[in-house]
KENU-100575 format. One record per atom (N, C-alpha, C): residue number from 0; x, y, z; residue in three letters; atom name. Coordinates in Angstrom, 2 decimals. Layout:
num: NUM, c1: X, c2: Y, c3: Z, residuo: ALA, atomo: CA
...
***
This chain:
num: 0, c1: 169.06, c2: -0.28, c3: 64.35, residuo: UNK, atomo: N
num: 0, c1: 169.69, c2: -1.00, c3: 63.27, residuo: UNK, atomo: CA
num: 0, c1: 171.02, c2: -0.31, c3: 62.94, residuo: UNK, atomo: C
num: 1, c1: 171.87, c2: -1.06, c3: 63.08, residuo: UNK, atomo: N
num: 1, c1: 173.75, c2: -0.48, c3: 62.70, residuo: UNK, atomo: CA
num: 1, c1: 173.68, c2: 0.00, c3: 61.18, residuo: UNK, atomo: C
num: 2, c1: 174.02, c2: 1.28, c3: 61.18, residuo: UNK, atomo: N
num: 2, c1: 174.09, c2: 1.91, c3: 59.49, residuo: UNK, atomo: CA
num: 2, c1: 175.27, c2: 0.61, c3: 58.81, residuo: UNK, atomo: C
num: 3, c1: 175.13, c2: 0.55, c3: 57.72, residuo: UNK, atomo: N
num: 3, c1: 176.56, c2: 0.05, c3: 56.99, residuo: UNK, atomo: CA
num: 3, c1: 177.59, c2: 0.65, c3: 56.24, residuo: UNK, atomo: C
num: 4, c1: 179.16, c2: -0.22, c3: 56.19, residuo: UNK, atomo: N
num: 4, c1: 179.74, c2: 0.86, c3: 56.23, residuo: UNK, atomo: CA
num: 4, c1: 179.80, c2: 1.45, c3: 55.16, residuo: UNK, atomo: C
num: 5, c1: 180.52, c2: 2.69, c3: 54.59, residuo: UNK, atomo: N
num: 5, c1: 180.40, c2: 3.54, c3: 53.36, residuo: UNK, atomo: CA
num: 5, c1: 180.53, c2: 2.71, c3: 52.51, residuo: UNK, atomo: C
num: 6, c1: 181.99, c2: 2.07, c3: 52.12, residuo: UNK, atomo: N
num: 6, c1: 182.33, c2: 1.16, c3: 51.29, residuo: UNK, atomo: CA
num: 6, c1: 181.28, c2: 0.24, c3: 50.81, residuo: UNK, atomo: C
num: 7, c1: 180.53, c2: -0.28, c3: 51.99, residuo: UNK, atomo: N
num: 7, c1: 179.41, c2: -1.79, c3: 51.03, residuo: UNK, atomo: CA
num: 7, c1: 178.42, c2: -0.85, c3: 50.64, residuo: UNK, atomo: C
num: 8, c1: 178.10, c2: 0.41, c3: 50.78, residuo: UNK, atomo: N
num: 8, c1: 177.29, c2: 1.10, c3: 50.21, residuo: UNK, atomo: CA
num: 8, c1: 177.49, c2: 1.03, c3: 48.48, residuo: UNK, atomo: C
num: 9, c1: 178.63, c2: 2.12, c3: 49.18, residuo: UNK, atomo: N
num: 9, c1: 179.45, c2: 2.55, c3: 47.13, residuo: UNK, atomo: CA
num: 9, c1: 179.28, c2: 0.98, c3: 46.64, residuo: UNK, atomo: C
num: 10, c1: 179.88, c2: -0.12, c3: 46.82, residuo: UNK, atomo: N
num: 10, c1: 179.56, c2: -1.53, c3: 46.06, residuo: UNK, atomo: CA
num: 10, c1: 178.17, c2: -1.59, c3: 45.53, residuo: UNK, atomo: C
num: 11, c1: 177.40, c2: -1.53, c3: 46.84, residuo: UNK, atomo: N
num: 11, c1: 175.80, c2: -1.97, c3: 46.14, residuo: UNK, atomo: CA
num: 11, c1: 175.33, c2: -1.03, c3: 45.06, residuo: UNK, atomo: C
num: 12, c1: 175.80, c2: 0.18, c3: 44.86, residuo: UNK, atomo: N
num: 12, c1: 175.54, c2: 1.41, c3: 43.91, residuo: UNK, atomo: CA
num: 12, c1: 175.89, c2: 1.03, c3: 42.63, residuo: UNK, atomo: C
num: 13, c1: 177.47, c2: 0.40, c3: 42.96, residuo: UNK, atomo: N
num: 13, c1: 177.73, c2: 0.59, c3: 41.81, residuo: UNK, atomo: CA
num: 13, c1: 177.43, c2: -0.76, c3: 40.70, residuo: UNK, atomo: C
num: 14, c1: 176.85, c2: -1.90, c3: 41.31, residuo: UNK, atomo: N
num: 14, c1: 176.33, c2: -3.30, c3: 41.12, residuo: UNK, atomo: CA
num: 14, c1: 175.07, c2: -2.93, c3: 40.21, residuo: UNK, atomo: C
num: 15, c1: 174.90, c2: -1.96, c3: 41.16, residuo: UNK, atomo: N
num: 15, c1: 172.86, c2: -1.18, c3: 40.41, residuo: UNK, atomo: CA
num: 15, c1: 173.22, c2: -1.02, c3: 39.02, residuo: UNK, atomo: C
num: 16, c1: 174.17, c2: -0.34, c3: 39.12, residuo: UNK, atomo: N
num: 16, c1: 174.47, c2: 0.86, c3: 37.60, residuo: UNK, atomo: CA
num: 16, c1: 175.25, c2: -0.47, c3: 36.67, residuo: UNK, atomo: C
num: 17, c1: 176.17, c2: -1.16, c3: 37.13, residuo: UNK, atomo: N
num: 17, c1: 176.48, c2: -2.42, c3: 36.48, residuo: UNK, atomo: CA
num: 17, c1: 175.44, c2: -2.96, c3: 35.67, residuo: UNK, atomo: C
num: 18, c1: 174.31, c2: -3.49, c3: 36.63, residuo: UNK, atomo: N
num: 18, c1: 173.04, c2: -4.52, c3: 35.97, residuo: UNK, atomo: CA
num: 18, c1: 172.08, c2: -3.88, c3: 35.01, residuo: UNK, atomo: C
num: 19, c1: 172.10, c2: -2.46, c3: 35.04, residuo: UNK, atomo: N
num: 19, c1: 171.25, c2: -1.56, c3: 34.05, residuo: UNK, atomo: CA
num: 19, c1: 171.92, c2: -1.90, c3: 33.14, residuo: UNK, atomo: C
num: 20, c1: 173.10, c2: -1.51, c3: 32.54, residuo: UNK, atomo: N
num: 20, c1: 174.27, c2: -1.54, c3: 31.47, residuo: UNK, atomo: CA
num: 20, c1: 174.53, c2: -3.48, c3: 30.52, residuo: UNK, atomo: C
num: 21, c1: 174.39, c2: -4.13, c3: 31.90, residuo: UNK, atomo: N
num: 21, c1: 174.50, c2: -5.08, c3: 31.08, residuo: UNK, atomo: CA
num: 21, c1: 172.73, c2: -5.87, c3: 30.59, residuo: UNK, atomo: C
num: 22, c1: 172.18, c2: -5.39, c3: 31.40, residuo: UNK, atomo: N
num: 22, c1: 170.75, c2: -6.29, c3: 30.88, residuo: UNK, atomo: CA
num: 22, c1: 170.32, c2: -5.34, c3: 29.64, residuo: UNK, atomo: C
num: 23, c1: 170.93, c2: -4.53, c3: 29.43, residuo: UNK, atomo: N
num: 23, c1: 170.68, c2: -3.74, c3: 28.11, residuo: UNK, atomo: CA
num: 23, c1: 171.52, c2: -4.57, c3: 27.02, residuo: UNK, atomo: C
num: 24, c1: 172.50, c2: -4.77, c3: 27.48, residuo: UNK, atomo: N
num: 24, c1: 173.58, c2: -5.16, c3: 26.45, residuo: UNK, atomo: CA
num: 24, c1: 173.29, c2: -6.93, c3: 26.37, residuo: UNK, atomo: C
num: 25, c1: 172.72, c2: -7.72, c3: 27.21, residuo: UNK, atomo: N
num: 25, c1: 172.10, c2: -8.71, c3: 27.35, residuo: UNK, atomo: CA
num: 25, c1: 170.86, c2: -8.72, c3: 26.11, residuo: UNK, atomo: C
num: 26, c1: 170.12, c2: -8.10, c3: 26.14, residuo: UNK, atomo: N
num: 26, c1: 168.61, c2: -7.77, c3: 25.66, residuo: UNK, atomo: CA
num: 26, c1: 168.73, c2: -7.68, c3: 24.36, residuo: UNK, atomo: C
num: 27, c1: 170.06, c2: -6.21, c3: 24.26, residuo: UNK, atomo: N
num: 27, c1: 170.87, c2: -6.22, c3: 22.67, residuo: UNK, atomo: CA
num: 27, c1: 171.22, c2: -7.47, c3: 21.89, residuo: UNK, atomo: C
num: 28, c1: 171.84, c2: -8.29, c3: 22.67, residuo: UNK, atomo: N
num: 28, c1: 172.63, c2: -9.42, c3: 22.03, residuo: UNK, atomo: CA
num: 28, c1: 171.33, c2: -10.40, c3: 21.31, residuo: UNK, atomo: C
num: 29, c1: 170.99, c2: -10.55, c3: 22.39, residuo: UNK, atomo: N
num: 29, c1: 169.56, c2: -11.71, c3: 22.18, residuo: UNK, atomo: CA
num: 29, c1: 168.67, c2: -11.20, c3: 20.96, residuo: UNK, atomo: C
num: 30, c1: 168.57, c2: -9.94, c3: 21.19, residuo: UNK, atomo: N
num: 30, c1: 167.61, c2: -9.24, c3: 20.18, residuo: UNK, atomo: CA
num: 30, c1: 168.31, c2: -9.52, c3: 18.56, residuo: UNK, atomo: C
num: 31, c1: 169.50, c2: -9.76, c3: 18.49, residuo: UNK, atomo: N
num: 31, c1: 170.18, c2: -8.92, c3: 17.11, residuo: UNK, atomo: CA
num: 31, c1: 170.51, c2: -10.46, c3: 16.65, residuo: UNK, atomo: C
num: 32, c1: 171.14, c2: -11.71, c3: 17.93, residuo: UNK, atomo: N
num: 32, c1: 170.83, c2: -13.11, c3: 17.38, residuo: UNK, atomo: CA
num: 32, c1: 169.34, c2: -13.42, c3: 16.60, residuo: UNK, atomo: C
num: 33, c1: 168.13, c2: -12.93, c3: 17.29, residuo: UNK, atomo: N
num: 33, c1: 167.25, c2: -13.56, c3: 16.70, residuo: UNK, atomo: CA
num: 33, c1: 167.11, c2: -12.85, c3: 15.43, residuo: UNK, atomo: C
num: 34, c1: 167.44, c2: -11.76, c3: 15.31, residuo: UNK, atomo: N
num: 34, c1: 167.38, c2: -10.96, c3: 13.53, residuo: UNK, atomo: CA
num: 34, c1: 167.85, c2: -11.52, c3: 12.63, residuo: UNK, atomo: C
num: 35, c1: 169.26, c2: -11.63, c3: 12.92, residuo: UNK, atomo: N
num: 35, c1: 169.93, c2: -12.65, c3: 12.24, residuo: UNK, atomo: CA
num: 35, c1: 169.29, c2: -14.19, c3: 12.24, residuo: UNK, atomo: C
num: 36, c1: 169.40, c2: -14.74, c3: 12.96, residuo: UNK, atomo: N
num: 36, c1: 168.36, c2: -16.05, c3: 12.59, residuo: UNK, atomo: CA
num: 36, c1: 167.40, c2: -15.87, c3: 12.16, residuo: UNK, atomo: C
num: 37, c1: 166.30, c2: -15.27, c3: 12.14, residuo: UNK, atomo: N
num: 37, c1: 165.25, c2: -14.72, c3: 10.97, residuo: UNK, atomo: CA
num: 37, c1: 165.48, c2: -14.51, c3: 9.86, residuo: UNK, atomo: C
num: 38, c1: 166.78, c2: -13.82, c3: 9.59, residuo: UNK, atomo: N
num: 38, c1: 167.32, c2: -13.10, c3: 8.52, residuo: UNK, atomo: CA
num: 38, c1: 167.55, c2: -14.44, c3: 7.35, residuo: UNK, atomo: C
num: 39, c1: 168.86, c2: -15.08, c3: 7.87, residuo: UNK, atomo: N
num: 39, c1: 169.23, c2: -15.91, c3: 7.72, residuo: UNK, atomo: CA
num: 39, c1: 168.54, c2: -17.60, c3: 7.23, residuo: UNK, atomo: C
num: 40, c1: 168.20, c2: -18.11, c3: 8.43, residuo: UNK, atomo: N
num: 40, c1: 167.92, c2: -19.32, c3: 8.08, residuo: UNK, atomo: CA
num: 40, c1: 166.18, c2: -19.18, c3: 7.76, residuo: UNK, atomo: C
num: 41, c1: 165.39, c2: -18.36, c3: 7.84, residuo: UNK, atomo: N
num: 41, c1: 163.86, c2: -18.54, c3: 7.81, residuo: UNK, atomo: CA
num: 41, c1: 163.56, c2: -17.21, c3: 6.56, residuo: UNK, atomo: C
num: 42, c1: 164.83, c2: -16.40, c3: 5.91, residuo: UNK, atomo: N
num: 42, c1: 164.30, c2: -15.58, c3: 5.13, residuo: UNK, atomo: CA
num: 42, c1: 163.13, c2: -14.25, c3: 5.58, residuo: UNK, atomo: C
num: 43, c1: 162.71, c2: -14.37, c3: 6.93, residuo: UNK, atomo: N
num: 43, c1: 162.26, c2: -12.98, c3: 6.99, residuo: UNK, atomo: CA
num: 43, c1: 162.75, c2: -11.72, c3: 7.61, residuo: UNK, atomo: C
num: 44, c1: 162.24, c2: -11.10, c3: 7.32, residuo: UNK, atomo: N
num: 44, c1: 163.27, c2: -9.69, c3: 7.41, residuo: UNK, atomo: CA
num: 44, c1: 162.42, c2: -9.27, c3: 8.57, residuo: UNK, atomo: C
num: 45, c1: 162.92, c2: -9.19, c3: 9.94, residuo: UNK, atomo: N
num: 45, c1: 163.05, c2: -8.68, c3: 10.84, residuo: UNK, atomo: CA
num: 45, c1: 163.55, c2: -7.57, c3: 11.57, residuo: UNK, atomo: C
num: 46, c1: 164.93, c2: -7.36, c3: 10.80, residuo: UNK, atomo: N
num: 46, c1: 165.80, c2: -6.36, c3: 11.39, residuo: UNK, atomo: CA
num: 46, c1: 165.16, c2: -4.79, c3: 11.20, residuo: UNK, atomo: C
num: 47, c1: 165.37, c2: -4.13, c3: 12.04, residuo: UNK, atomo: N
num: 47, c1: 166.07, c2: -4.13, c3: 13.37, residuo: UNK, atomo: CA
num: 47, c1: 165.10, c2: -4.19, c3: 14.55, residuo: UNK, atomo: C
num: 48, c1: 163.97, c2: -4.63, c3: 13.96, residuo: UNK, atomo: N
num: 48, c1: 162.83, c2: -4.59, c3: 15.27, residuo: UNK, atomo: CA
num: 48, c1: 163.05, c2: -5.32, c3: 16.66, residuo: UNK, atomo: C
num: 49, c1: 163.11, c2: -6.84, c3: 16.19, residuo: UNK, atomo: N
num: 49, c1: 163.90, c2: -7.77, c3: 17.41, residuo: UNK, atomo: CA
num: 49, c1: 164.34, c2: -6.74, c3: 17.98, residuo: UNK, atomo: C
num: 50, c1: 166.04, c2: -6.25, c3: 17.38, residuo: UNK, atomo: N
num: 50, c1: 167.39, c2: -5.91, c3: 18.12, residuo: UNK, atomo: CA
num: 50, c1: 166.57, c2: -4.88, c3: 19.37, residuo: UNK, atomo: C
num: 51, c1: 165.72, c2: -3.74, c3: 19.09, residuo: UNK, atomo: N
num: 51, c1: 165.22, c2: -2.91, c3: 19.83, residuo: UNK, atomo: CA
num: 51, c1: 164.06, c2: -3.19, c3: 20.49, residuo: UNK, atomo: C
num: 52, c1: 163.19, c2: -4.40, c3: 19.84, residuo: UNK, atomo: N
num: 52, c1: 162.46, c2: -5.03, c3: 21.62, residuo: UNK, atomo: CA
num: 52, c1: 163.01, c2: -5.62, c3: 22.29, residuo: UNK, atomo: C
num: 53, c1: 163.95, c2: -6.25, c3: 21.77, residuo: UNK, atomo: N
num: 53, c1: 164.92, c2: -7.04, c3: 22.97, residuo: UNK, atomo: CA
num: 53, c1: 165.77, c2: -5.93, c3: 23.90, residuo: UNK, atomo: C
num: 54, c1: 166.10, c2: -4.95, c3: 23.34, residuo: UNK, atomo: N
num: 54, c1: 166.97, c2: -3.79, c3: 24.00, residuo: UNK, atomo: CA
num: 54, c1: 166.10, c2: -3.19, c3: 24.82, residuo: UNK, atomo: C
num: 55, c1: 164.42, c2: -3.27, c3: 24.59, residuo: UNK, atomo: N
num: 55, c1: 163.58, c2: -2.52, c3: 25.69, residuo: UNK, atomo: CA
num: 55, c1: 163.58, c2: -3.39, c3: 26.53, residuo: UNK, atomo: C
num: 56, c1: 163.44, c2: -4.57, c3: 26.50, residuo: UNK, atomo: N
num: 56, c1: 163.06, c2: -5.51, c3: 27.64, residuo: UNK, atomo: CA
num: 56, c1: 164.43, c2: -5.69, c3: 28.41, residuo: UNK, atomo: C
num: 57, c1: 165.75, c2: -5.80, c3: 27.83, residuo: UNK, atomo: N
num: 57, c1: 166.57, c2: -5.13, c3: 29.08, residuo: UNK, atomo: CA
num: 57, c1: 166.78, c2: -3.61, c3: 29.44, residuo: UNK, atomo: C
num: 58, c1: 166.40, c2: -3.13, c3: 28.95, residuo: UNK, atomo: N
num: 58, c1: 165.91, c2: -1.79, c3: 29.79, residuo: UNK, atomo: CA
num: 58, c1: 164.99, c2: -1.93, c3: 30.94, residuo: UNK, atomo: C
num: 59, c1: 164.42, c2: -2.40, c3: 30.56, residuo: UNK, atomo: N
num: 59, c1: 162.82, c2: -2.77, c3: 31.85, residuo: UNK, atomo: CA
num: 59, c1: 163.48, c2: -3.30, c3: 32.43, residuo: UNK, atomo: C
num: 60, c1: 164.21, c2: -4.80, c3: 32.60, residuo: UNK, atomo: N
num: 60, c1: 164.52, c2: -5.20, c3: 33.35, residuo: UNK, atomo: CA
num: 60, c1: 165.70, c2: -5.02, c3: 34.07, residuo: UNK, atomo: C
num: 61, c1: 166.52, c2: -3.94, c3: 33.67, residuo: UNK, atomo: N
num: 61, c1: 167.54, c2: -3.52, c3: 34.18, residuo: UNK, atomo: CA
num: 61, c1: 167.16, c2: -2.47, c3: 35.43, residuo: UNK, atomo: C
num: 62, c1: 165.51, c2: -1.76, c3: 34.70, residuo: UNK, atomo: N
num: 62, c1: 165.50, c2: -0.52, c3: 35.94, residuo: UNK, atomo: CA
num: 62, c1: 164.60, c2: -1.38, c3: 36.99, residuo: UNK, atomo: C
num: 63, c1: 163.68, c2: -2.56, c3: 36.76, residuo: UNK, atomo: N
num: 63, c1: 163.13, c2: -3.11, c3: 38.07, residuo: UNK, atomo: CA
num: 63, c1: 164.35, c2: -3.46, c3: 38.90, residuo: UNK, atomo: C
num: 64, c1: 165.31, c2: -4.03, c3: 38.15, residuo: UNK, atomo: N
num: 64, c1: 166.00, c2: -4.52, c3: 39.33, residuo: UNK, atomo: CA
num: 64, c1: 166.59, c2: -3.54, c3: 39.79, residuo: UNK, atomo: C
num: 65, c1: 166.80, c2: -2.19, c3: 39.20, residuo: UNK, atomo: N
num: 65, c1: 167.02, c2: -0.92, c3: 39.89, residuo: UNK, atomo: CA
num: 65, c1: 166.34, c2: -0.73, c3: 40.87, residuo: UNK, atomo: C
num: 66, c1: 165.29, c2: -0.70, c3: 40.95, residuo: UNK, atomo: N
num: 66, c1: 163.81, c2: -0.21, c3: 41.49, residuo: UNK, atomo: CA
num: 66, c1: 164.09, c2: -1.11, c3: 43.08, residuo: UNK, atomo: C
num: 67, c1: 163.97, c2: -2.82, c3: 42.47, residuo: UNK, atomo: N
num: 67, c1: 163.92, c2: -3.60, c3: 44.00, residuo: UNK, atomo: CA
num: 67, c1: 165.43, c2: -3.64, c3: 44.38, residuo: UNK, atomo: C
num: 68, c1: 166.60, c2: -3.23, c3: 44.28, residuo: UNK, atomo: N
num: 68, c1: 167.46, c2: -2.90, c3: 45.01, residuo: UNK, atomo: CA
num: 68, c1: 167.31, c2: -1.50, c3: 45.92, residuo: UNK, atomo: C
num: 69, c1: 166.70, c2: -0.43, c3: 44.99, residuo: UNK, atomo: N
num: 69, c1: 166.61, c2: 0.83, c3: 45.79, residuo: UNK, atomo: CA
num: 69, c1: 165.77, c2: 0.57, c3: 47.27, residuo: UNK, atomo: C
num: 70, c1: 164.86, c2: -0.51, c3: 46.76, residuo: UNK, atomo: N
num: 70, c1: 163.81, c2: -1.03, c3: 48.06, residuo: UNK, atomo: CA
num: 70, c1: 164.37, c2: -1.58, c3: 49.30, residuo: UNK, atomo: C
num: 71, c1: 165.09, c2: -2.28, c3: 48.78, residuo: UNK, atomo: N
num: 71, c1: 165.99, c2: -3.05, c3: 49.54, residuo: UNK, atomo: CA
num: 71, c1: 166.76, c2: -1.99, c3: 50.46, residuo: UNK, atomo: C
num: 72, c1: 167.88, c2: -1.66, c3: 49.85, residuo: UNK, atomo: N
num: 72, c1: 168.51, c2: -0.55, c3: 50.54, residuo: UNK, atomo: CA
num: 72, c1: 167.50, c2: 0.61, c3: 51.81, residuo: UNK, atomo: C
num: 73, c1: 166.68, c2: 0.76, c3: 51.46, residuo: UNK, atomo: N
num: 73, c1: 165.83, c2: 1.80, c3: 52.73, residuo: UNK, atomo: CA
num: 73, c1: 165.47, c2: 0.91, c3: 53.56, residuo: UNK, atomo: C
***
């Protein structure tokens, strides 16, 4: 099997470290909309719980897709 070259390496690396960063910041957003809509239009007080399960669940899903790229790559 032909190695590939350095360059599409460094890309796929740095795509990894990209998708961690934003499915966090993804997870954040979603999380801190629904606080506020709780907050807001339904009166219960939510904050800041949402903001930080939503911030775990792009965490999780930022490192699986860490995980099945690293798979990929070997």
């Amino acid at each position: 099997m032909p190695e590939k070259p350095f360059w599409k390496q460094i890309a796929k690396a740095s795509v990894v470290g990209l998708n961690l960063v934003i499915s966090t910041i993804v997870g954040g957003l979603i999380g801190y909309g629904l606080d506020y809509a709780m907050d807001r239009w339904f009166g219960i007080k939510t904050a800041p719980w949402l903001l930080f399960i939503f911030a775990l669940f792009g965490i999780i899903a930022g490192f699986k897709d860490l995980v099945m790229m690293a798979k990929k790559m070997e």
